[in-house]
LOTIRO-624860 format. One record per residue: residue in three letters; z, y, x of N, C-alpha, C, O in turn. Coordinates in steps of 0.1 Angstrom, whole numbers, always signed. Layout:
! residues N
<aa->ala | nc3->Z | nc2->Y | nc1->X | cac3->Z | cac2->Y | cac1->X | cc3->Z | cc2->Y | cc1->X | oc3->Z | oc2->Y | oc1->X>
...
***
This chain:
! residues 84
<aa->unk | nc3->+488 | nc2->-75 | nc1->-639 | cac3->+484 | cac2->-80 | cac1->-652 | cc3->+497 | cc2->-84 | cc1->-659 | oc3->+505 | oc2->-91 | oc1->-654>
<aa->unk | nc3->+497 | nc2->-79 | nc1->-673 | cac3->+512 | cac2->-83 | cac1->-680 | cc3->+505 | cc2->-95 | cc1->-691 | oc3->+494 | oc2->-96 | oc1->-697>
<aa->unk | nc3->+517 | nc2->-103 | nc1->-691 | cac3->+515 | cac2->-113 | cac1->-702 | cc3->+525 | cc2->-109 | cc1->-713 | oc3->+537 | oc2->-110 | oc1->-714>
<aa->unk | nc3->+513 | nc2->-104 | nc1->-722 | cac3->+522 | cac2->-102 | cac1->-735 | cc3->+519 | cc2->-107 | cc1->-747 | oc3->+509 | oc2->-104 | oc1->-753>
<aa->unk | nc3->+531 | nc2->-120 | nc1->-755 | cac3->+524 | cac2->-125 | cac1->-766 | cc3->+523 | cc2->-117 | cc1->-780 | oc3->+529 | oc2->-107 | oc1->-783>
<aa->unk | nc3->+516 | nc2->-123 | nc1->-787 | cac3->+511 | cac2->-114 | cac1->-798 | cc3->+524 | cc2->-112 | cc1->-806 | oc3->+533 | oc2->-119 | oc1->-802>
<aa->unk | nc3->+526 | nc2->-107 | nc1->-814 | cac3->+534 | cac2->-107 | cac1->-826 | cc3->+541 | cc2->-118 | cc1->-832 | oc3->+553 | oc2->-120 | oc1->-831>
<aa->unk | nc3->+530 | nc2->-126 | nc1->-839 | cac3->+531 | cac2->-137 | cac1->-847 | cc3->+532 | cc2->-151 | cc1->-838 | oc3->+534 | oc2->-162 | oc1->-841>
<aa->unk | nc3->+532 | nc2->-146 | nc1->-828 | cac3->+535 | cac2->-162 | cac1->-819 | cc3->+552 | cc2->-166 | cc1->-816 | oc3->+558 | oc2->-158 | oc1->-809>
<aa->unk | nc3->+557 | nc2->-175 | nc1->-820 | cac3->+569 | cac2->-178 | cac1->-814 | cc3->+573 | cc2->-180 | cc1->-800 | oc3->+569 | oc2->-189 | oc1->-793>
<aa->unk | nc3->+582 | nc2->-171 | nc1->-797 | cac3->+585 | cac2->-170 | cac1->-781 | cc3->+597 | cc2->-185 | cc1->-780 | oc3->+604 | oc2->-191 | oc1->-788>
<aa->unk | nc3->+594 | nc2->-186 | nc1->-769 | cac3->+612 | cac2->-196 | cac1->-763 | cc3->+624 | cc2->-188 | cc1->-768 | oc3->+628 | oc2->-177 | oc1->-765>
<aa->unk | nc3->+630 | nc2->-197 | nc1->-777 | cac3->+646 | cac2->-190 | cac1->-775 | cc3->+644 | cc2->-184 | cc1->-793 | oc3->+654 | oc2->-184 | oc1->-800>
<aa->unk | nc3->+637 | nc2->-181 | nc1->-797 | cac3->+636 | cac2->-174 | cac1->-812 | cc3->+643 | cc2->-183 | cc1->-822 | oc3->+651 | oc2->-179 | oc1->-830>
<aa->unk | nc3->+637 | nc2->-197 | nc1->-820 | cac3->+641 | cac2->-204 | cac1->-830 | cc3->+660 | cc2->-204 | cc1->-831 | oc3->+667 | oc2->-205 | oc1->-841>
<aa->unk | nc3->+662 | nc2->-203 | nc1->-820 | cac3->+677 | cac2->-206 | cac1->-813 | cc3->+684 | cc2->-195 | cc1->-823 | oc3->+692 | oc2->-197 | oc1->-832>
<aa->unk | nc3->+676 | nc2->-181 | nc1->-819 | cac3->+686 | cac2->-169 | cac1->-824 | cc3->+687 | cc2->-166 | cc1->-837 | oc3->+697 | oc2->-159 | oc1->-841>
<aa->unk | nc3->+673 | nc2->-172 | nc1->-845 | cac3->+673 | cac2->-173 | cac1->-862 | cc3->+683 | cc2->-188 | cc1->-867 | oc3->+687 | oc2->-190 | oc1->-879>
<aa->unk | nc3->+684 | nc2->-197 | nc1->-855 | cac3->+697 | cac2->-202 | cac1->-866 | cc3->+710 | cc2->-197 | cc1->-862 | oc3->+717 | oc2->-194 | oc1->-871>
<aa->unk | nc3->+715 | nc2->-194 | nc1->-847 | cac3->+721 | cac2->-185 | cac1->-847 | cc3->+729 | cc2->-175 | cc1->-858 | oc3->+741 | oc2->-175 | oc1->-861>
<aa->unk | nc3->+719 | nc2->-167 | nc1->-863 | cac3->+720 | cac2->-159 | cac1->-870 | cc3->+722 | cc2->-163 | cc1->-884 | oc3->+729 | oc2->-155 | oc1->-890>
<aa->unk | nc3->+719 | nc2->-176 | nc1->-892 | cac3->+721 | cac2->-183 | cac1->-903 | cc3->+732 | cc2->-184 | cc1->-900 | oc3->+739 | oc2->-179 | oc1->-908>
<aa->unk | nc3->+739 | nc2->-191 | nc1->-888 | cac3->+754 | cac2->-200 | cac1->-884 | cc3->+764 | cc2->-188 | cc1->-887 | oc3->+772 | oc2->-188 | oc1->-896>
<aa->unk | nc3->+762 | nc2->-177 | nc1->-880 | cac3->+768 | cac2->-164 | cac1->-879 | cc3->+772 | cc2->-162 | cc1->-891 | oc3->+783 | oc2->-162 | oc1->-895>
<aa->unk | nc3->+759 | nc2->-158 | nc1->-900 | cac3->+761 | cac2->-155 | cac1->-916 | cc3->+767 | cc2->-163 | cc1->-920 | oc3->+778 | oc2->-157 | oc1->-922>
<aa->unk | nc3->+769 | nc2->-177 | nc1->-924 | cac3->+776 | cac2->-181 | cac1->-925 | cc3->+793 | cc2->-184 | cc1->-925 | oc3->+801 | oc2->-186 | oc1->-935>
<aa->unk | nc3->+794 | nc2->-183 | nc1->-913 | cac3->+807 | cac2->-182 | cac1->-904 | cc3->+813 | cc2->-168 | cc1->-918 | oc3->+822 | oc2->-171 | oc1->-926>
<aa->unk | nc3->+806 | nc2->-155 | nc1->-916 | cac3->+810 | cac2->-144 | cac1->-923 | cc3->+817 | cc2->-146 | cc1->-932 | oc3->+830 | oc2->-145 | oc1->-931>
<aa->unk | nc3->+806 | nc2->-153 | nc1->-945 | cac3->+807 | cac2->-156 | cac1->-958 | cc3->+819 | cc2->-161 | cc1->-957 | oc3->+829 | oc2->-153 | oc1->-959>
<aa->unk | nc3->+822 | nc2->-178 | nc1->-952 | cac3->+832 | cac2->-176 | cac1->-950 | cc3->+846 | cc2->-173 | cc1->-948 | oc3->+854 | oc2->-178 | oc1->-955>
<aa->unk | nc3->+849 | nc2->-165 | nc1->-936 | cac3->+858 | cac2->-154 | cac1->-934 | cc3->+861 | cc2->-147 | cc1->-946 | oc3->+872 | oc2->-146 | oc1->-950>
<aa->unk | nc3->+849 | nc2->-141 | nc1->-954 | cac3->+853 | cac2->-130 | cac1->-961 | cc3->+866 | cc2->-137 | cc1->-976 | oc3->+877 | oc2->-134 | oc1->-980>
<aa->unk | nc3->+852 | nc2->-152 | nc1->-980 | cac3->+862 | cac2->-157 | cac1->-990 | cc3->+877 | cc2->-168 | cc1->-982 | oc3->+886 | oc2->-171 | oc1->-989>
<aa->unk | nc3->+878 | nc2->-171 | nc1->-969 | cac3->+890 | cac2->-174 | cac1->-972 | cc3->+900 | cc2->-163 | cc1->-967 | oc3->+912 | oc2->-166 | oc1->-965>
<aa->unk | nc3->+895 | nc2->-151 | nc1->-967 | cac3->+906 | cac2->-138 | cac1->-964 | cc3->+911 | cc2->-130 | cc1->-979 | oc3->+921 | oc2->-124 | oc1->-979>
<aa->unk | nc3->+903 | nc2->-132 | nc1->-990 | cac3->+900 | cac2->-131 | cac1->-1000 | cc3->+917 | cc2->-134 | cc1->-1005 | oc3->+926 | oc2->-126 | oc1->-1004>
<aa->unk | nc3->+918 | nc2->-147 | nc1->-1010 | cac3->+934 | cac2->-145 | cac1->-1017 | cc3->+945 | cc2->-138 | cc1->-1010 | oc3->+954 | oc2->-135 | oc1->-1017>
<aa->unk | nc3->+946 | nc2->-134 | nc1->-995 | cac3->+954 | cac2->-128 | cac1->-993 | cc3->+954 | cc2->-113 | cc1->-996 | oc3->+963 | oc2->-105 | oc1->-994>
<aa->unk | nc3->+945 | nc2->-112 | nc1->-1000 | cac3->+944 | cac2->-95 | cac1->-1003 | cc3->+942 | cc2->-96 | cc1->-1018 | oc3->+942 | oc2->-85 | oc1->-1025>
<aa->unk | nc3->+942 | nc2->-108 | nc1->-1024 | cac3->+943 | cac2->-109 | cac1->-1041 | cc3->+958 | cc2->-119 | cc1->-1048 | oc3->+960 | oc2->-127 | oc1->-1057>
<aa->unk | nc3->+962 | nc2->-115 | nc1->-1042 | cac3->+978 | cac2->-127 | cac1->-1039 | cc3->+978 | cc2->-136 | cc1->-1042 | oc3->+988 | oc2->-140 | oc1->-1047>
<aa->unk | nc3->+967 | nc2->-145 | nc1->-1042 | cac3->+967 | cac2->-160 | cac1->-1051 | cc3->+970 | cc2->-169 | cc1->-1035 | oc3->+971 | oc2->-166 | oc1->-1023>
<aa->unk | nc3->+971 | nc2->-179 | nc1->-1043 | cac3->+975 | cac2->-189 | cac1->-1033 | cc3->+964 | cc2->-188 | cc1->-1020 | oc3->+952 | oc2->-186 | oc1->-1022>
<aa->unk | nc3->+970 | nc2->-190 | nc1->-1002 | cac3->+954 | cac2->-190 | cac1->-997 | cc3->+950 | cc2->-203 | cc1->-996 | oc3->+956 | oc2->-210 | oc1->-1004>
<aa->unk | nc3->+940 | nc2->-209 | nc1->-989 | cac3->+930 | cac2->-218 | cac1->-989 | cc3->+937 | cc2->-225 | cc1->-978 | oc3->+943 | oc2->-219 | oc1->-969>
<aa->unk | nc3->+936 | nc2->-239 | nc1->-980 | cac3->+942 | cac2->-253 | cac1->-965 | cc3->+933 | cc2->-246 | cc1->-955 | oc3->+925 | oc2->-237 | oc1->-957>
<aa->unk | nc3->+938 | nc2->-251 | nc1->-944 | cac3->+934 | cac2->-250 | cac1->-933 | cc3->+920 | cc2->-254 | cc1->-927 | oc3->+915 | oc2->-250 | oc1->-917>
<aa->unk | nc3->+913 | nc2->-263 | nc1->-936 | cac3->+900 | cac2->-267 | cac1->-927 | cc3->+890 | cc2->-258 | cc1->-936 | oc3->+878 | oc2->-258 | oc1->-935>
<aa->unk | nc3->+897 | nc2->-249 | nc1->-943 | cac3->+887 | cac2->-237 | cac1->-946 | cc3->+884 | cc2->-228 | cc1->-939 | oc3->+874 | oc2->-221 | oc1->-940>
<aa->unk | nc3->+899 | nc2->-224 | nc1->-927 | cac3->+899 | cac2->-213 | cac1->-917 | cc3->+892 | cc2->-221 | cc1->-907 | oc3->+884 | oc2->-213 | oc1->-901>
<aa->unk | nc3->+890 | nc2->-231 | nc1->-903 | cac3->+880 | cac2->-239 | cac1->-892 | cc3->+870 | cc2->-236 | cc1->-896 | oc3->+862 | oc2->-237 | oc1->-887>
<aa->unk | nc3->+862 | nc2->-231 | nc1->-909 | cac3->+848 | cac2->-231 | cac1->-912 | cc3->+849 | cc2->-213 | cc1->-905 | oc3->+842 | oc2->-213 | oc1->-896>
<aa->unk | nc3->+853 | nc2->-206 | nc1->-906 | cac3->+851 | cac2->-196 | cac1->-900 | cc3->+846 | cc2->-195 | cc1->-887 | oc3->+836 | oc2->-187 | oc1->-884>
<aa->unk | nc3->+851 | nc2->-203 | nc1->-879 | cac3->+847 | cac2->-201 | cac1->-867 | cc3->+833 | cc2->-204 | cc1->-864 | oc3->+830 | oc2->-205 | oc1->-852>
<aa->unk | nc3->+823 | nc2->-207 | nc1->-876 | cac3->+811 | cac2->-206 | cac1->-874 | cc3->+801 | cc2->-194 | cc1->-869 | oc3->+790 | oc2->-193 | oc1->-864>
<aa->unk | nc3->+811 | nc2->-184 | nc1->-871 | cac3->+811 | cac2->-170 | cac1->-863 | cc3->+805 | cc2->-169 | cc1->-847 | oc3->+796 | oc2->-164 | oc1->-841>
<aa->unk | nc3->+816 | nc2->-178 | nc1->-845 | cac3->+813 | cac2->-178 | cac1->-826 | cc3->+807 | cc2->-186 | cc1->-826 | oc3->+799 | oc2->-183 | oc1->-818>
<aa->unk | nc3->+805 | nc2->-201 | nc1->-833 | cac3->+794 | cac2->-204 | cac1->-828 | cc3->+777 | cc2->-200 | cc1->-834 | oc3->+767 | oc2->-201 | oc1->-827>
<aa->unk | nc3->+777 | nc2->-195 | nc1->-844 | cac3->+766 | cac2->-189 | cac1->-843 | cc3->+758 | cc2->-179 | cc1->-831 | oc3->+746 | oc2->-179 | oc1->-827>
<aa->unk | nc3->+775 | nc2->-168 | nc1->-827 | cac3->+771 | cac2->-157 | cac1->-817 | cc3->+766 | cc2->-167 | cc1->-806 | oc3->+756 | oc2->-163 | oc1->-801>
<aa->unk | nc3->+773 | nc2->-181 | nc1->-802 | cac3->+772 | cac2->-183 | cac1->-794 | cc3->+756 | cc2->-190 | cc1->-793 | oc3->+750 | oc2->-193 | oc1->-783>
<aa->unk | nc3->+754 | nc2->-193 | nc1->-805 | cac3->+736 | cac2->-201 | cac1->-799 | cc3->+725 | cc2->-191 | cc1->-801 | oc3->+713 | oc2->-192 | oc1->-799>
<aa->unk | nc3->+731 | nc2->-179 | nc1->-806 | cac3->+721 | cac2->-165 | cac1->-806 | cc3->+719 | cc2->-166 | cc1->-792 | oc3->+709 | oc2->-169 | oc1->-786>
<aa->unk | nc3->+737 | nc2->-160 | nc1->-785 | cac3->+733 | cac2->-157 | cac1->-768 | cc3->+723 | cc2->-172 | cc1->-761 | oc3->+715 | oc2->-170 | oc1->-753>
<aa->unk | nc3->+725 | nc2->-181 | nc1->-765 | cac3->+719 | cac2->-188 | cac1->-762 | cc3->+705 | cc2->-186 | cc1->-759 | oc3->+701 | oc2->-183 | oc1->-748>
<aa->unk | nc3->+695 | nc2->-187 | nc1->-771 | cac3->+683 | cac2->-183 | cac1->-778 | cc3->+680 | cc2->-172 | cc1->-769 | oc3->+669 | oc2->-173 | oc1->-763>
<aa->unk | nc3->+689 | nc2->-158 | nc1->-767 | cac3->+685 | cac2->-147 | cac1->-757 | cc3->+683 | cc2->-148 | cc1->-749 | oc3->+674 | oc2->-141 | oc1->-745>
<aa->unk | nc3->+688 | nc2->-159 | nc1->-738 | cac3->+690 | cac2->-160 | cac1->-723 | cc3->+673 | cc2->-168 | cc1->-722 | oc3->+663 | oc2->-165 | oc1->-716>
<aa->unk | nc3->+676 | nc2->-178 | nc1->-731 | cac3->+662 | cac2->-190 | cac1->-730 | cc3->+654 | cc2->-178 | cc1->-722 | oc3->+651 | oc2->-176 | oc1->-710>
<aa->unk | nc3->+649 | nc2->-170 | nc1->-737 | cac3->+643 | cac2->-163 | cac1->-738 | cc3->+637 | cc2->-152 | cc1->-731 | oc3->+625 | oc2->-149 | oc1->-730>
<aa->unk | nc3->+650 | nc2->-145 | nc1->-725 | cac3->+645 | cac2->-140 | cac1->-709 | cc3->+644 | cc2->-143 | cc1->-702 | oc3->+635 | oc2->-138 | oc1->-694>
<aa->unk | nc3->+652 | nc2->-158 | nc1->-696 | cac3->+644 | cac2->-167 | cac1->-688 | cc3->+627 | cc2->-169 | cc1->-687 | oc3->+618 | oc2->-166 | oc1->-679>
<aa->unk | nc3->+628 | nc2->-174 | nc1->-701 | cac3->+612 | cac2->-179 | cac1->-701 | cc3->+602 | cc2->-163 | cc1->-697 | oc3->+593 | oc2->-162 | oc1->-688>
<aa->unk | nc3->+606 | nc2->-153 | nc1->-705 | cac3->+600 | cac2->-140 | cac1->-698 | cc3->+600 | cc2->-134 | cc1->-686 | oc3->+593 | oc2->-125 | oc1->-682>
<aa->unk | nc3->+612 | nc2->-143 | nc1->-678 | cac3->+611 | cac2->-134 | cac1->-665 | cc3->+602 | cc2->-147 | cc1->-657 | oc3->+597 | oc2->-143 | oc1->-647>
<aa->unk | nc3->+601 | nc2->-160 | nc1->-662 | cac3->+592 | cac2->-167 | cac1->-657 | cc3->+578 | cc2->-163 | cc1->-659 | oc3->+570 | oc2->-165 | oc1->-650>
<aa->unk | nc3->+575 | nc2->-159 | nc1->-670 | cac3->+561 | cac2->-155 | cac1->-667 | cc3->+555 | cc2->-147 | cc1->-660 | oc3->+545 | oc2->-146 | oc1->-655>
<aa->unk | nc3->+569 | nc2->-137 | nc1->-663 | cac3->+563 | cac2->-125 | cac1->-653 | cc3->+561 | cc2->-131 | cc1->-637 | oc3->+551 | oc2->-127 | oc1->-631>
<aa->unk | nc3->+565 | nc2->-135 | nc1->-634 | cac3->+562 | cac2->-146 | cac1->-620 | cc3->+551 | cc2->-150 | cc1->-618 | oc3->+545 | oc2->-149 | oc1->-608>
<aa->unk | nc3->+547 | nc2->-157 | nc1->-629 | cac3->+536 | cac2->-164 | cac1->-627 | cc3->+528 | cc2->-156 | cc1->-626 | oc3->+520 | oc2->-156 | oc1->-616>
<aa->unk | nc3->+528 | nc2->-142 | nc1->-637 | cac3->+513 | cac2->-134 | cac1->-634 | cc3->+517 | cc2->-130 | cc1->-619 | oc3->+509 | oc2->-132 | oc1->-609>
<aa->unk | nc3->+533 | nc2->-122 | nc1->-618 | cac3->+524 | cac2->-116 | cac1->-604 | cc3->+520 | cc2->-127 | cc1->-594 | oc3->+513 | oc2->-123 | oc1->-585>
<aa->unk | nc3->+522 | nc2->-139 | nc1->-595 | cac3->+517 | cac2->-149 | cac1->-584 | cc3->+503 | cc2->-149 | cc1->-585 | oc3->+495 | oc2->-151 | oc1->-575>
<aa->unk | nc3->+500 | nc2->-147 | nc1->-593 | cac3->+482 | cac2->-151 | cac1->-598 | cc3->+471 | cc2->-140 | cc1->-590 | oc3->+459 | oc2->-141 | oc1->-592>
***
């Protein structure tokens, strides 16, 4: 017997990978504007603007996060059914 949730149901770990994915986008944006004056010769941006970049990795990193939950929680169920 497989346990499979519907569509519309939120799994473990989803919430994780949709902010994930906001942090990530973020991180982008960004990257792109403080890489921006150096390819437009204006002055570039202080330094605690290149720290906002690294919202990158942490985004990637609470996505992997959100994934792992996620198969966790899936490979626990699958357990349970076959125990059942």
């Amino acid at each position: 017997m497989t346990v499979t949730p519907l569509p519309d149901d939120a799994r473990s770990g989803d919430g994780l990978v949709k902010a994930g994915g906001i942090v990530f986008i973020a991180g982008a944006v960004a990257t792109l504007v403080t890489m921006a004056p150096l390819f437009l010769g204006t002055d570039p941006f202080p330094s605690y603007a290149w720290a906002v970049c690294m919202l990158m990795g942490v985004g990637f990193a609470i996505s992997a996060a959100g994934v792992f939950r996620s198969a966790a929680a899936q490979r626990k169920a699958a357990r349970a059914s076959q125990a059942a």
